[in-house]
NULOFI-730407 format. One record per atom (N, C-alpha, C): x, y negated, z negated; residue in three letters. Coordinates in pm, whole numbers, plus 32768, in hexadecimal, padded with zeros to 4 digits. Example, Ala and Ser with C-alpha at 12.3 -4.5 7.8 and 13.67 -1.06 7.14 Angstrom:
BEGIN
852782397CF4ALA 84CE81C27CF4ALA 8528814A7CF4ALA 850580E17D3CSER 8557806A7D36SER 850A7FFD7CEDSER 
//
This chain:
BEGIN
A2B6856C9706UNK A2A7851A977CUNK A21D84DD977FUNK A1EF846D9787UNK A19E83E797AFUNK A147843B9814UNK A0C2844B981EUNK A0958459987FUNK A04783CF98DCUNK A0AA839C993AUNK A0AB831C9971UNK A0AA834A9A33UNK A05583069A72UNK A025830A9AC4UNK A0C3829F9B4BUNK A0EB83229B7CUNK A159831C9BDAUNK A144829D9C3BUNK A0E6829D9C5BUNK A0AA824E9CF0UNK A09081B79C97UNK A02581A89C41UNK A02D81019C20UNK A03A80D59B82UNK A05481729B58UNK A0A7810D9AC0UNK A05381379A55UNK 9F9981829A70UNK 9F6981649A02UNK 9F8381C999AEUNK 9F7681979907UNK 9F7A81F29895UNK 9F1981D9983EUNK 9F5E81FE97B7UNK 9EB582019776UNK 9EB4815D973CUNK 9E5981409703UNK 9E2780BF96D7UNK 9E0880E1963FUNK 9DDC8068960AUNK 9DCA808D9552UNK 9D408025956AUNK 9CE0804F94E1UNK 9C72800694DBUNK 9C2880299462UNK 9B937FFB9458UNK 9B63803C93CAUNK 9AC8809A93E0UNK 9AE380F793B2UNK 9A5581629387UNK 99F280E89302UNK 999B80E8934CUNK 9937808A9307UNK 98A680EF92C5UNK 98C781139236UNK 984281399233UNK 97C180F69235UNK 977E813B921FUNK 96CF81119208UNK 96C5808491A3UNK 972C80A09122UNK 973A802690D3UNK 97A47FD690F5UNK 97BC7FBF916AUNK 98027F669190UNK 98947F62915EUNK 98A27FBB9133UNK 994D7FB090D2UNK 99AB7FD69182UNK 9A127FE7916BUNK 9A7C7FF291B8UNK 9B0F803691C2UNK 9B20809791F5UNK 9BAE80E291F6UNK 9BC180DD9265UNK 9C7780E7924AUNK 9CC680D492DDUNK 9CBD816A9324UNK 9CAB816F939BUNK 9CA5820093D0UNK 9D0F81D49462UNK 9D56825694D6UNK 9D5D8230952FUNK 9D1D825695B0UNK 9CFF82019633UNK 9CE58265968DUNK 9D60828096ECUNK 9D2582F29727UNK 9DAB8359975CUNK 9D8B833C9807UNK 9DED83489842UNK 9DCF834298E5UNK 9D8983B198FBUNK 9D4783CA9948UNK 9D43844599C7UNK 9D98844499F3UNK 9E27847C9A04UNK 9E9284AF9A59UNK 9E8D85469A77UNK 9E96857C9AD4UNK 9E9C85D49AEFUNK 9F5286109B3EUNK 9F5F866B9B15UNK 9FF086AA9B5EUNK 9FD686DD9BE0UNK A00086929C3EUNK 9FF286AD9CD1UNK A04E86B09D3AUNK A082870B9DD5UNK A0C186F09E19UNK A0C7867A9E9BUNK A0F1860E9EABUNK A0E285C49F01UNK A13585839F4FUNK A11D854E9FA6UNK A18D85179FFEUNK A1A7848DA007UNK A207841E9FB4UNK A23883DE9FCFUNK A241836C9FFFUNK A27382F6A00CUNK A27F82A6A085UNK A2DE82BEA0D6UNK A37882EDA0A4UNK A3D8833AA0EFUNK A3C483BEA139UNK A33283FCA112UNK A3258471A142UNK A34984EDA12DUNK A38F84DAA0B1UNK A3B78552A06DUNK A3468579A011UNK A34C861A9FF0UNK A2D1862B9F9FUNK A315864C9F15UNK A2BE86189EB7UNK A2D885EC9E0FUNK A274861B9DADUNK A26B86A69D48UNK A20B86869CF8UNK A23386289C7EUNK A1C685D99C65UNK A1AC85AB9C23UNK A12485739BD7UNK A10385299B5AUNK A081851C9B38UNK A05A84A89B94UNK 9FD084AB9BC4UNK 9F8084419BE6UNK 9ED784379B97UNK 9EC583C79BACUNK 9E6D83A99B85UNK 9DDE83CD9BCFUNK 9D5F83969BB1UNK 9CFC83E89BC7UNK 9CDF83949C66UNK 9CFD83199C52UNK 9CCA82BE9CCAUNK 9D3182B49D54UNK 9DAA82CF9CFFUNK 9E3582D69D48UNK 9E2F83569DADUNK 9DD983DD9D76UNK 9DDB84739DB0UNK 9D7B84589E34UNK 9D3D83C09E3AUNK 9CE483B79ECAUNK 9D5283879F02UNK 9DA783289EF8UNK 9DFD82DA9F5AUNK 9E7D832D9F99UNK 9ECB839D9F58UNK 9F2983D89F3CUNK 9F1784519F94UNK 9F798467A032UNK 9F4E84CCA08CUNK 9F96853CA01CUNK 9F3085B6A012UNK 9F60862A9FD1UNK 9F848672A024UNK A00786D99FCFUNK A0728716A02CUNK A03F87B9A016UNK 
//
């Protein structure tokens, strides 16, 4: 399973590790998601992963 952020979607991204000599490899970065209980817009409570910015907006249950 994807660790993908319930509330607005985010996952990881791809990019490059740049050394000192400038060369380049593909690496990825990973969300901050965290596994948390919360409540909803229906008001039912759901765990699921959220994200790091999402865990301020998101009333916890």
């Amino acid at each position: 399973m994807s660790r993908v952020c319930s509330v607005c979607g985010k996952g990881q991204t791809t990019g490059n590790n740049v050394s000192h000599s400038k060369r380049r490899t593909r690496r990825t970065f990973k969300a901050n998601v965290q596994k948390v209980s919360y409540v909803n817009d229906e008001g039912k409570i759901v765990n699921d992963y959220v994200c790091a910015r999402c865990l301020k907006k998101v009333k916890r249950a």
